[in-house]
N, C-alpha and C positions, 0 to 999 in steps of 0.2 A: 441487419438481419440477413439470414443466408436467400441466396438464389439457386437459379437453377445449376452456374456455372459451380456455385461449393455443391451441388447434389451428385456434378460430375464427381468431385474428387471425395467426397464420403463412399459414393455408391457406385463408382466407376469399374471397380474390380469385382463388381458381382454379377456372372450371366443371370442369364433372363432363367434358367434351371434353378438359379438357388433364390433368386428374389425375381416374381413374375412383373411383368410390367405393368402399368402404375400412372396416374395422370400428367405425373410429373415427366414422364418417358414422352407423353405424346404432346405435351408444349414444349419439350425439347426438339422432336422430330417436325412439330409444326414450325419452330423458329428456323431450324434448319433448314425449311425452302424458301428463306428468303435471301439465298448465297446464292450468289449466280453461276454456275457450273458449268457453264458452254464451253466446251470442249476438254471435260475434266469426268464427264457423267454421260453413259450412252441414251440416246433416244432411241435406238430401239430397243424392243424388250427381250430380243434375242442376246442379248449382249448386258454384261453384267461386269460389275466393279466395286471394289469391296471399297469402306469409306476410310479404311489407314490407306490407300492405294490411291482414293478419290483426295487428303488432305495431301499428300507427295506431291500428286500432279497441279494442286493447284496452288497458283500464284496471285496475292490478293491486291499485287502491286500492277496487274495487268489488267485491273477492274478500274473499267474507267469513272474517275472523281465523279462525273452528275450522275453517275449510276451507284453510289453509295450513300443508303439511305443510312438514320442517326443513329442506328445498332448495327453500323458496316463492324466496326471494332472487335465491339464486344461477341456477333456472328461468328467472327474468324477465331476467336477464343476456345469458342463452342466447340466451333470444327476441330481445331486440334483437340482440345481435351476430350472430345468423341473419338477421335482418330487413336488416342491413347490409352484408353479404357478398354479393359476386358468385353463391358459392355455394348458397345457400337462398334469397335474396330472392327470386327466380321463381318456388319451388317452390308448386304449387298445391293447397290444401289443401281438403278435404271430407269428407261422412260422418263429422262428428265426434258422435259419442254418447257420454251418461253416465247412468248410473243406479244410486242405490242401496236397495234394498228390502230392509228387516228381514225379512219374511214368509217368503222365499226366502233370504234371507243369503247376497244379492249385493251386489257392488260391483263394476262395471264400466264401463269406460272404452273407447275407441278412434277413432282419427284414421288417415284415407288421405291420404295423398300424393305426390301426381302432380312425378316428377322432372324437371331439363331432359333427364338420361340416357334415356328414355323407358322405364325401369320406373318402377314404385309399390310405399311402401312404407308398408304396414303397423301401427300403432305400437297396441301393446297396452299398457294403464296398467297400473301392478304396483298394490302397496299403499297407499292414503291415508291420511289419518291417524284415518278412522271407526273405531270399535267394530267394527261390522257386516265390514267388511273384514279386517280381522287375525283375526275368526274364521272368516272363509270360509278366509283361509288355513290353518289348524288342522283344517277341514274336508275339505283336501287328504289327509290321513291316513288317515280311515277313508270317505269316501263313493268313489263309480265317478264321479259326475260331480258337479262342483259350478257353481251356477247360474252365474259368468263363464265355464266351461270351456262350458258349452253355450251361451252367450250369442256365443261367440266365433267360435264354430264356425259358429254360425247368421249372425254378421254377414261371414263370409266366401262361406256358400254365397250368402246372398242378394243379394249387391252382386255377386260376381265371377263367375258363369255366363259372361256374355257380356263378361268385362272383355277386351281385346284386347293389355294390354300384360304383360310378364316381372314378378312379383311375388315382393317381398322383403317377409316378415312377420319382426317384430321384437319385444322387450320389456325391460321391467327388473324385476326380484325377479321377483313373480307375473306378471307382463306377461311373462315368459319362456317361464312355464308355459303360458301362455295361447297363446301363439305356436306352440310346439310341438305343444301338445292339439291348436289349430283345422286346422295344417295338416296335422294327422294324420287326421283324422276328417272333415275336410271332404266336398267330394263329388270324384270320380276325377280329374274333367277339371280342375275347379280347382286341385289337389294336383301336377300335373304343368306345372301354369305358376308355381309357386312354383320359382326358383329358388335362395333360401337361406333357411333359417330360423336367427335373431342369438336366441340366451339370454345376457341380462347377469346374472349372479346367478342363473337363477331356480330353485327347486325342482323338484325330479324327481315322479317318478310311483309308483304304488301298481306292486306285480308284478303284477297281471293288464293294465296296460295297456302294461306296455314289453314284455308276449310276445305283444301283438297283432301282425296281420299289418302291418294301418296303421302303426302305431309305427314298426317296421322298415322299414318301404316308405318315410319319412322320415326317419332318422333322418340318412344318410348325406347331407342338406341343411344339417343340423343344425352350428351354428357355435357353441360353448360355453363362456364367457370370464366365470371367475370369480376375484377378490381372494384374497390370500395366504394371508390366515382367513377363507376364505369357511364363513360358517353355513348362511346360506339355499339357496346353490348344492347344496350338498352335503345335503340332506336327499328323502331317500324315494330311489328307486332314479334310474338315467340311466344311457346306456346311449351318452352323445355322450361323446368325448374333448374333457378341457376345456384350454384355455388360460389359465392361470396368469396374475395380472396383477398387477405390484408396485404397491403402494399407500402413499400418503403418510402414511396414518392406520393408527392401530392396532385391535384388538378390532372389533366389530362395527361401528364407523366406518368401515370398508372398504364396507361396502357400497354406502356413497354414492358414485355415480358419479362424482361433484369431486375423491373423492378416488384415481381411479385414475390412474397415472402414463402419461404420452403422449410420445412420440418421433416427430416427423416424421407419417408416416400411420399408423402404427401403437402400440400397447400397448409398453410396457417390462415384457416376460417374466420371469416367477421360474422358478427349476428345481423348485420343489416347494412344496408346500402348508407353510406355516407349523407347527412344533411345536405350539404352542398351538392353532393354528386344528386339528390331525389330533385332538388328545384332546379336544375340546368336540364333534366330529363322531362321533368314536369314544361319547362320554357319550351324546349325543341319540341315534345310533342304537338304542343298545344299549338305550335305556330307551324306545324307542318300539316297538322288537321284542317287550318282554313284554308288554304292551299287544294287547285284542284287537280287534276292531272296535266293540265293544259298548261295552267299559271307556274308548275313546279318546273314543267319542260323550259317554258320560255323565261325561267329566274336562272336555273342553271348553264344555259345555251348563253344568257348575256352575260353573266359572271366569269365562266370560262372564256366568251369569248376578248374580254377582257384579258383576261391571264394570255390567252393566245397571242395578244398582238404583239409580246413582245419576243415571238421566235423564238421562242426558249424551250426545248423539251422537260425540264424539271423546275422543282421550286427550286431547289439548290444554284443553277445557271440564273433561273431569277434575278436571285439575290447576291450571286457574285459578277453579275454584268448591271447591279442595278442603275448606273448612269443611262445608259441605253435603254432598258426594259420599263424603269415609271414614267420615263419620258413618251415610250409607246401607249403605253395601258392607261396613262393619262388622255391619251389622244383620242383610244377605243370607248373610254366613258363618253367624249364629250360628241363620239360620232353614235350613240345610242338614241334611240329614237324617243319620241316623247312618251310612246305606251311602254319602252323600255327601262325608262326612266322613274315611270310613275307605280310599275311593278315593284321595283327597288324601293323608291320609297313607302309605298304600300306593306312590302317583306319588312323593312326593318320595324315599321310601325307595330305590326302585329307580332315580332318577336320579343322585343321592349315591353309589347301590353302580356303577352305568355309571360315573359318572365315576373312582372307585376304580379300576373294572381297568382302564378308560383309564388311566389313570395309572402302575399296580402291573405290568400285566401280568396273566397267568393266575394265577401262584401265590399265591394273597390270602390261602387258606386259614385263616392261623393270624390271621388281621384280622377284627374282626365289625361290621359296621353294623347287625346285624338290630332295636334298639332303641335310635336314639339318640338323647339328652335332647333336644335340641336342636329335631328334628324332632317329640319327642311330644308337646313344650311347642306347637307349634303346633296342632297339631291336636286336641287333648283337651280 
């Protein structure tokens, strides 16, 4: 089935005058921030570069291996055949920012730009393929604000005060979150020149911030377009009606944007969320609900700290120095403390039993997981 990259070359020679832009336009521009552009794209927003001008200058063989996450490929694909299209070559791109600080345990990303339509959009990076990052996302769970969520917010108030044109913020996975948080929170005036906010996938929010007034006062901007099993979409609360998108991949391979299926200008719609994908949503909620704020901090803080021990910035160094790194991370489980330990096996217990009544139903009663070898062999 086609994607976004055939929507390039159907739709590629049509400005934004003769065919207006389109959902399919804004998970193109959301995948587009996740290409790394340091020193190809200006930060500041006095200075501007067009994206045939931005695909010239860049070189995707000077992006270094642990910094290419598993749609490096197919991104640089994008790029060019954006670069080649009637439709993006013009678009003028700026204010591209990245940073990521252990300290903080952020990972943050973001790209403006300037349409021939004469709005701007947006594009907030989701997740890469750091450590540091896949924990911020985990950190979604139990913190109020996590350092891209206020990064995000802040790169909108501070650049868009006096921005003059109609603004579309957008993302993918956490780049959704990120989309929705900033133009929620943002400041008044900014928040009512935003005319739509695009979540591809991305996770929802803790209950205290979808009963804010903010939340609410955006939401109904809010455009919500998740895969068939979608995981990431559907975790923590959200409060947008989502649109359904059939996908060519299965399991959490949906998430990838390549693989979401495309018709003309728009998505090819499912009538409902995949069986599989509702009992995996049903599992995680349900074992993130017994979880407190406290117990979530201290399951994440040892899991990562795990993955830390083995000095590796990405999963990717992980897994190509693995001689080295399971022999550390082996070392970090067995230097975990007894309440450390007994956390872990408590988690695994109670996502085992979520996924059960996902599965069973209510009436489990006469089934017991309360001790199973399986899970005690790991943790003891």
């Amino acid at each position: 089935m086609a994607s976004i990259l055939d929507y390039l070359d159907w739709r590629g020679d049509l400005p934004f005058s003769a065919a207006p832009f389109n959902e399919i336009d804004g998970l193109i521009l959301a995948e587009f921030g996740y290409i790394p552009l340091e020193g190809v794209v200006p930060g500041q927003f006095s200075i501007r570069q067009d994206l045939q001008g931005a695909w010239e200058k860049f070189d995707k063989t000077q992006v270094e291996e642990k910094m290419r996450i598993m749609s490096f490929e197919q991104d640089c694909s994008l790029f060019e055949k954006m670069a080649r299209s009637r439709r993006f070559s013009k678009t003028q791109l700026t204010g591209y920012i990245t940073r990521i600080n252990t300290e903080t345990q952020t990972q943050f990303s973001a790209l403006t730009c300037l349409l021939e339509d004469g709005t701007t959009y947006v594009s907030f990076r989701g997740t890469d393929g750091t450590i540091v990052g896949w924990k911020e996302d985990m950190n979604l769970s139990y913190m109020q604000e996590t350092g891209s969520q206020s990064d995000a917010r802040a790169y909108l108030n501070e650049h868009f005060r006096r921005h003059p044109r109609p603004i579309r913020v957008g993302g993918h996975s956490k780049g959704g979150n990120l989309a929705v948080y900033a133009s929620a929170f943002c400041e008044h005036s900014i928040r009512g020149r935003i005319k739509e906010v695009q979540s591809y996938d991305g996770p929802g929010f803790r209950e205290e911030i979808i009963e804010t007034e903010e939340y609410n006062a955006v939401i109904g901007k809010v455009a919500s377009y998740i895969p068939e099993s979608s995981v990431v979409g559907m975790l923590l609360n959200n409060l947008a009606d989502h649109t359904i998108v059939k996908s060519s991949a299965s399991g959490i391979m949906q998430h990838l944007a390549y693989n979401w299926e495309v018709l003309g200008c728009h998505f090819v719609e499912a009538d409902a969320l995949s069986k599989s994908g509702t009992l995996l949503n049903k599992a995680l909620t349900g074992f993130i609900s017994q979880l407190n704020d406290e117990e979530r901090r201290q399951l994440i803080e040892s899991f990562f700290g795990v993955l830390e021990a083995s000095d590796a910035d990405t999963f990717r160094e992980i897994n190509k120095s693995k001689r080295t790194s399971y022999p550390a991370m082996l070392r970090a489980v067995r230097h975990l403390t007894p309440d450390q330990l007994k956390l872990f096996r408590n988690a695994l217990i109670s996502m085992a039993k979520s996924g059960k009544d996902a599965v069973l139903g209510e009436n489990v009663n006469e089934l017991t997981i309360d001790r199973p070898v399986e899970l005690e062999a790991v943790t003891e």
